[in-house]
Backbone as CSV, one residue per row, in Angstrom:
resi,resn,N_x,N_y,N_z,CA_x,CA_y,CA_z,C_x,C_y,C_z
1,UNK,31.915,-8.883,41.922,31.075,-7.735,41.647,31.229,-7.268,40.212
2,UNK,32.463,-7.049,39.689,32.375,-6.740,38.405,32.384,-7.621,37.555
3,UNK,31.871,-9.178,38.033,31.590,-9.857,36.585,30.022,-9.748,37.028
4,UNK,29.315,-9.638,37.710,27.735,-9.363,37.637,27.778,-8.272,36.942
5,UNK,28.279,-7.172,37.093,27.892,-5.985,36.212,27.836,-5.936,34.740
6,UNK,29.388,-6.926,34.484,29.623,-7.069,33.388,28.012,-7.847,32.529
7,UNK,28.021,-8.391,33.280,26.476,-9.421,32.490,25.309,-8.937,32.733
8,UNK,25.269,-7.355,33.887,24.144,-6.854,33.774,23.935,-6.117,32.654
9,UNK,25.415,-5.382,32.444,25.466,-4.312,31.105,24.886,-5.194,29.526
10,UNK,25.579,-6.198,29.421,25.626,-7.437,28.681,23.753,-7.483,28.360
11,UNK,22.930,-7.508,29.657,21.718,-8.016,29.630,21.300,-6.548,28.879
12,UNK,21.016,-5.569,29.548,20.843,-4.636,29.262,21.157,-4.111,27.572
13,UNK,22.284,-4.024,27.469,22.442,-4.185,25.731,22.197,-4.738,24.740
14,UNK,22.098,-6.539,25.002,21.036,-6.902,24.700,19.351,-6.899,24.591
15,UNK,19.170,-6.772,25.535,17.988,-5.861,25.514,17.330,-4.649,24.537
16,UNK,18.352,-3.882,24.274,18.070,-2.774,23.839,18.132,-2.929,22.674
17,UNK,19.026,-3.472,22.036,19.336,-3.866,20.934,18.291,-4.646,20.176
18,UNK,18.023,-6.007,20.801,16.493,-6.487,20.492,15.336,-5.499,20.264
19,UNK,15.238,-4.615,21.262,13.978,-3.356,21.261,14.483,-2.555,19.879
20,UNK,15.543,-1.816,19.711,15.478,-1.289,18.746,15.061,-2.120,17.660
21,UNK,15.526,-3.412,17.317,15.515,-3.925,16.040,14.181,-4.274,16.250
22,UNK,13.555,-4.418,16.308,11.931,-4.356,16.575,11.326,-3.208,16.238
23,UNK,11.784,-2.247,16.955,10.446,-0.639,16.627,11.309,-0.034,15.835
24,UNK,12.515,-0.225,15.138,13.284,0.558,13.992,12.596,-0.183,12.902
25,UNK,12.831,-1.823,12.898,11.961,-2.487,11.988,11.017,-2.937,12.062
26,UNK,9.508,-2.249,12.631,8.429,-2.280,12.217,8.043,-1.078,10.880
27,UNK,8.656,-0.807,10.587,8.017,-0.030,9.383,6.981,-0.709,8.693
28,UNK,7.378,-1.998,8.298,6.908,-3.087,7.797,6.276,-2.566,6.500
29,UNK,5.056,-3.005,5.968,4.418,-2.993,4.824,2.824,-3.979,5.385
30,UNK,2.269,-3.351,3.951,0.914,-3.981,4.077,0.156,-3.942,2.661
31,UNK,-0.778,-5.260,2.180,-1.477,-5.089,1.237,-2.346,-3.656,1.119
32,UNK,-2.836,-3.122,0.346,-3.376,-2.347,0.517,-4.980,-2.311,-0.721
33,UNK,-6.347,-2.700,-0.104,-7.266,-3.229,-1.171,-8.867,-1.968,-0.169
34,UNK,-9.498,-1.978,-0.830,-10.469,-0.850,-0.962,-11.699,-1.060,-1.998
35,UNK,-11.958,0.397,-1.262,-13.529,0.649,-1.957,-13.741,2.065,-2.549
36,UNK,-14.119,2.236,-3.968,-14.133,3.818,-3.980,-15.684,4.018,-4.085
37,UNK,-16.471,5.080,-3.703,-17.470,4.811,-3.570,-18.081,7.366,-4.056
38,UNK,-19.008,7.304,-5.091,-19.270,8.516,-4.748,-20.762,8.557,-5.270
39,UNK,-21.373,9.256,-4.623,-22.856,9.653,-3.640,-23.411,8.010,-3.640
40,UNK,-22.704,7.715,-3.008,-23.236,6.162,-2.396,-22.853,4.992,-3.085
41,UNK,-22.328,5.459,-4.976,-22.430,4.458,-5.711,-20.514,3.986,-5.866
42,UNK,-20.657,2.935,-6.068,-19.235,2.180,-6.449,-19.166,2.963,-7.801
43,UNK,-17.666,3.386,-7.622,-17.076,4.103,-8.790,-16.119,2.872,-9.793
44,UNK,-16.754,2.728,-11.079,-16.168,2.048,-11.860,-14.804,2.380,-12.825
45,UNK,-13.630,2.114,-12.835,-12.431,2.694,-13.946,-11.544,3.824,-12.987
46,UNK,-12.050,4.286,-11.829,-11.060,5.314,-11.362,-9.874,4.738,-10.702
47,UNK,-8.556,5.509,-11.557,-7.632,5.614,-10.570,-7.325,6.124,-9.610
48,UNK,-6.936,4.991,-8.428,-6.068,5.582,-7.429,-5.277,5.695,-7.019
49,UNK,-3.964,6.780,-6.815,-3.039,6.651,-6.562,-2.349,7.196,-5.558
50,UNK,-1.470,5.972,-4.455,-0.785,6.913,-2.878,0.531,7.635,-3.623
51,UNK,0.333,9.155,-3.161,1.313,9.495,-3.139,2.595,9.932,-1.925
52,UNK,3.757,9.903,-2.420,4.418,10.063,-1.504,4.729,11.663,-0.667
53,UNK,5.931,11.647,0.084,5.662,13.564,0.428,6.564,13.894,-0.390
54,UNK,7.158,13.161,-1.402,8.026,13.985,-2.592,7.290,14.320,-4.012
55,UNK,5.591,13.683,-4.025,4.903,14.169,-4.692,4.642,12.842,-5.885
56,UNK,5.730,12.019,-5.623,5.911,10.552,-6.526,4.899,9.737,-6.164
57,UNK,4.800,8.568,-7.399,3.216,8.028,-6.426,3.987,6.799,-6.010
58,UNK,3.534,6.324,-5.217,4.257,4.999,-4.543,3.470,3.622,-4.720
59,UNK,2.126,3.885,-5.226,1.173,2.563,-5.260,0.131,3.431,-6.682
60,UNK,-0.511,2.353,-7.213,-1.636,2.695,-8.289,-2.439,1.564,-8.511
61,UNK,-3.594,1.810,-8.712,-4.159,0.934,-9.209,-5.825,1.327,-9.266
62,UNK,-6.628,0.525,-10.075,-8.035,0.757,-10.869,-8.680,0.294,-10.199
63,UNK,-10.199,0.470,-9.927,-11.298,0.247,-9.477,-12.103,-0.937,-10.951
64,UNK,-12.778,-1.387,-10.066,-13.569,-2.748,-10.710,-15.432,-2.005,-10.561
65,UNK,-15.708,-2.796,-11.501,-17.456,-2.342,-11.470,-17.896,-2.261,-10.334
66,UNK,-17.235,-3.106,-9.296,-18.034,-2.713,-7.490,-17.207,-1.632,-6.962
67,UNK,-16.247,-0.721,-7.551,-15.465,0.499,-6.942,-14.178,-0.003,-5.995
68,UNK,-13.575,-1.616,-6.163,-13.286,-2.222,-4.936,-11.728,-2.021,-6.388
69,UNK,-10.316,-1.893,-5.673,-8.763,-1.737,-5.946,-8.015,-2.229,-4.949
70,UNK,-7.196,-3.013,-5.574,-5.704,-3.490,-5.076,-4.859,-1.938,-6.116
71,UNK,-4.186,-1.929,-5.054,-2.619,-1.435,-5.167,-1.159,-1.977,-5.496
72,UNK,-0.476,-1.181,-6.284,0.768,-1.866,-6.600,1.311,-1.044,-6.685
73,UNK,2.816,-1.485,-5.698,4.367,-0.404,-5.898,4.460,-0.392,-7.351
74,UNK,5.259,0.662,-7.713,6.007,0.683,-9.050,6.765,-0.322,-9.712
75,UNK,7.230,-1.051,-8.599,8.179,-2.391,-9.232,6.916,-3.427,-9.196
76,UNK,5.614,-3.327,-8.774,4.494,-4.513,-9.110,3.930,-5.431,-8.328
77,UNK,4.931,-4.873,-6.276,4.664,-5.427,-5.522,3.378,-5.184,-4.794
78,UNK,2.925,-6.257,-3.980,1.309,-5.554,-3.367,1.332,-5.152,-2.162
79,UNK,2.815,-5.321,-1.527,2.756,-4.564,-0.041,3.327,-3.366,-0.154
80,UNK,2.678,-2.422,0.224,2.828,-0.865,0.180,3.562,-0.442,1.665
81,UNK,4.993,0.188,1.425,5.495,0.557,2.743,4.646,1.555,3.450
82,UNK,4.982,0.743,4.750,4.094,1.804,5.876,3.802,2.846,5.904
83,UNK,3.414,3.791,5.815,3.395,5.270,6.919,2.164,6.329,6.113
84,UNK,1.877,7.555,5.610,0.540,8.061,5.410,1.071,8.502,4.323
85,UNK,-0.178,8.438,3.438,0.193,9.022,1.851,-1.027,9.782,1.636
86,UNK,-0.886,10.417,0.850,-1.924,11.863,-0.016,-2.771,10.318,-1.360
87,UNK,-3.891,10.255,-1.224,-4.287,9.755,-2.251,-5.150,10.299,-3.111
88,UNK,-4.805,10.472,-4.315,-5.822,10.720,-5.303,-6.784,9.794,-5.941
89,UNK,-7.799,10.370,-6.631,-8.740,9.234,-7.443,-9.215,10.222,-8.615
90,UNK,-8.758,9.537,-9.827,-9.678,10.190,-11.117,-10.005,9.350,-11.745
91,UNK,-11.063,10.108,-12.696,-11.716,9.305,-13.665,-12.102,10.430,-14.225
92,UNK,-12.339,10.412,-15.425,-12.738,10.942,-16.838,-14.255,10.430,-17.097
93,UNK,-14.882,11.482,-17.333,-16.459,10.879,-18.018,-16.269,9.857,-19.383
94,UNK,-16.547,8.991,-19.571,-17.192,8.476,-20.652,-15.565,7.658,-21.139
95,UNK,-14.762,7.103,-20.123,-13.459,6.881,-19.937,-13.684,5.234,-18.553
96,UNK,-12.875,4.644,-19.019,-12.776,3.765,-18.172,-11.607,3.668,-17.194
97,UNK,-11.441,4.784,-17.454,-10.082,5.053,-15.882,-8.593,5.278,-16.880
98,UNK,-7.963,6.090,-16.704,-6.527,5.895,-17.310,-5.526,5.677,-16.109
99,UNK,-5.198,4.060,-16.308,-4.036,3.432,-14.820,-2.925,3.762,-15.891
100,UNK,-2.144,4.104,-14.922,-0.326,4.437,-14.713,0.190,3.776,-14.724
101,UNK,0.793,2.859,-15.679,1.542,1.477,-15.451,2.640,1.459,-15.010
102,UNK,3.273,1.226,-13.817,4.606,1.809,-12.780,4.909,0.555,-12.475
103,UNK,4.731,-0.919,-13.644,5.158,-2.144,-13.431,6.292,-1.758,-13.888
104,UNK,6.768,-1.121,-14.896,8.639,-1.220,-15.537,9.046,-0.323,-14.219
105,UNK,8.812,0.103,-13.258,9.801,1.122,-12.397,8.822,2.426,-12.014
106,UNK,9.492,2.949,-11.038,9.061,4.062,-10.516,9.160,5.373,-11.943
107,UNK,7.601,5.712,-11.794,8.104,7.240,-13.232,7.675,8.325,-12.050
108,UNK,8.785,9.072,-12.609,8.660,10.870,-11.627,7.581,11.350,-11.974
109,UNK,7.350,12.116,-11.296,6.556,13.516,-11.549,6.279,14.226,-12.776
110,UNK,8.082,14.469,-13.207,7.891,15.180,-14.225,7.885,14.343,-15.638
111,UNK,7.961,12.612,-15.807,7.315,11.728,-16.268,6.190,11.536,-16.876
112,UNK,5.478,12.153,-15.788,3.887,11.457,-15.309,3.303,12.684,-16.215
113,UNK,3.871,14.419,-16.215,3.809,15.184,-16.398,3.522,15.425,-18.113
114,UNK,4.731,14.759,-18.418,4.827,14.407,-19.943,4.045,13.702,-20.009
115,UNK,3.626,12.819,-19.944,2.784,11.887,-20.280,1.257,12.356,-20.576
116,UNK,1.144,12.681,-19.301,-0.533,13.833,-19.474,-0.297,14.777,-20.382
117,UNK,0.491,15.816,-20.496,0.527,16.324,-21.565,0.424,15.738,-23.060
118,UNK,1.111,15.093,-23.295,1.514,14.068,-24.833,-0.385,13.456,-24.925
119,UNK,-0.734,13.161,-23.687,-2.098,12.295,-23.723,-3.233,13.487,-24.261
120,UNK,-3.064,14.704,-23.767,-3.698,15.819,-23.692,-3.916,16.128,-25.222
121,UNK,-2.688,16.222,-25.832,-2.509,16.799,-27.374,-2.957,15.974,-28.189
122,UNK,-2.971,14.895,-27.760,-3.436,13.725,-28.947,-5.733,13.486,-28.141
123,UNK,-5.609,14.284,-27.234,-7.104,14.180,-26.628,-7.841,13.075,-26.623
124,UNK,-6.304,12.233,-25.674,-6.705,11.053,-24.822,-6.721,11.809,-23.210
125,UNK,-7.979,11.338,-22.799,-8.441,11.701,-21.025,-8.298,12.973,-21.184
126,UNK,-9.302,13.806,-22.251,-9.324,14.783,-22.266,-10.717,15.386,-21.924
127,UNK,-11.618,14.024,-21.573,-12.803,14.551,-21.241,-12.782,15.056,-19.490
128,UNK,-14.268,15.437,-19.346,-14.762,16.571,-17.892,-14.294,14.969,-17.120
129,UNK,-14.323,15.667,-15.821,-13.814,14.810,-14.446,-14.900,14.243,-14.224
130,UNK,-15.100,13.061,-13.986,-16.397,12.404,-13.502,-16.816,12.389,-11.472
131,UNK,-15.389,13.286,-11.534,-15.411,12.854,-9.913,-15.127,14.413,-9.622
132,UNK,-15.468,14.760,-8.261,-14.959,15.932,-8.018,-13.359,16.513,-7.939
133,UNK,-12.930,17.671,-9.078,-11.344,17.860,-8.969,-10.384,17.839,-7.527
134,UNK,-11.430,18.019,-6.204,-10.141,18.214,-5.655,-9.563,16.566,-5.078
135,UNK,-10.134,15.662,-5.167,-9.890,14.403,-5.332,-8.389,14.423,-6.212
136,UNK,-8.353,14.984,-7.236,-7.178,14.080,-7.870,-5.837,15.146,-8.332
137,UNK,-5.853,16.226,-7.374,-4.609,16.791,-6.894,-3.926,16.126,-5.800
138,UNK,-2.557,16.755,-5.743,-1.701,16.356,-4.595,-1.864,16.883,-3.387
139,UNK,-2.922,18.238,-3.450,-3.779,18.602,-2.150,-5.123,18.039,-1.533
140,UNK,-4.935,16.495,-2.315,-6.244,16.089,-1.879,-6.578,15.646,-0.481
141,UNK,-7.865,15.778,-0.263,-7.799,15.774,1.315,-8.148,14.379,1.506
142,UNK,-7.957,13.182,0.732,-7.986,11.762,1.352,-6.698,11.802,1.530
143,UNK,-6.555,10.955,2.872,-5.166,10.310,3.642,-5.504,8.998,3.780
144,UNK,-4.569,8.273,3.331,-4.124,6.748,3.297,-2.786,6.220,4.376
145,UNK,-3.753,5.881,5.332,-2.251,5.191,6.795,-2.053,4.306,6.833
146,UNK,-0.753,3.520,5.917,-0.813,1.953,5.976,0.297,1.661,7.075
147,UNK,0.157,0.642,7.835,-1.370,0.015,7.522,-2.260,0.484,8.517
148,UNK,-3.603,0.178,7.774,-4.641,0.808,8.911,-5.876,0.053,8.855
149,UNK,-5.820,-0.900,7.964,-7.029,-2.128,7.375,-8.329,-1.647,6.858
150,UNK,-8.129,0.090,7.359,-9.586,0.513,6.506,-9.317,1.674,5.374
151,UNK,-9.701,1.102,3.935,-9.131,1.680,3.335,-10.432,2.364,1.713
152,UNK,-11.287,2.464,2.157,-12.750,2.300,1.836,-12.446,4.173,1.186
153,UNK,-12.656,4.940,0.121,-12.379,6.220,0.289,-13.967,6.475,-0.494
154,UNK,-14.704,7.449,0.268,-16.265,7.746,0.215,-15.603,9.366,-0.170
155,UNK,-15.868,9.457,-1.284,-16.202,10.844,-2.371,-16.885,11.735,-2.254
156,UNK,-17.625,11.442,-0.827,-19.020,12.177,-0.519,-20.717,11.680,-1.404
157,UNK,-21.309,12.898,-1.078,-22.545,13.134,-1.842,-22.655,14.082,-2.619
């Protein structure tokens, strides 16, 4: 009797163990490629970028003359870890998009911060928004769930 138990417990722990390492490690990752699109038309040069809930961006990347972007982590990879991010999209009138180059490493906030500023004073991407502002705050109301395979973000009309 107690060597069946022993190998039921045995089964059982095994078991579980397998299950966890499965739904602990599905976090997984996923390419992440799109469409930006506003009053119907493909948006050319805008950046988009997922941000994280610490306000850091975790993926970036530019739109092509059909409004269509791949994404890239900061270190330059194309699978974006799982779970929901705040995404922004800007563009500048008469500007072909200003991308964030987050190939040397992750830049903070207050980085990113300097940077716009320094860009500001010298009145680079200092022109009107070509897109509507609340798009390219950290209160923007596009949500990005990777993975979720649809990743298409419509700007409205």
């Amino acid at each position: 009797m107690k060597h069946s138990q022993f190998w039921r417990r045995f089964a059982v722990l095994g078991l579980a163990i397998t299950f966890l390492s499965l739904v602990g490690g599905c976090g997984g990752s996923a390419k992440v490629e799109g469409t930006v699109k506003y009053k119907g038309q493909p948006v050319d040069g805008a950046t988009v970028v997922l941000m994280g809930d610490d306000g850091n961006p975790v993926a970036t990347g530019v739109t092509d003359a059909s409004g269509k972007f791949k994404l890239k982590t900061p270190q330059g990879k194309e699978s974006i870890p799982s779970g929901t991010y705040i995404a922004t999209v800007t563009k500048k009138e008469g500007t072909g998009g200003a991308m964030v180059d987050l190939s040397e490493g992750p830049a903070s906030k207050d980085a990113l911060l300097k940077m716009k500023a320094g860009m500001a004073a010298k009145g680079i991407g200092a022109g009107k928004s070509a897109l509507p502002e609340q798009f390219s705050t950290k209160s923007s109301p596009l949500k990005v769930t990777v993975p979720s395979g649809a990743y298409d973000l419509d700007l409205g009309s």
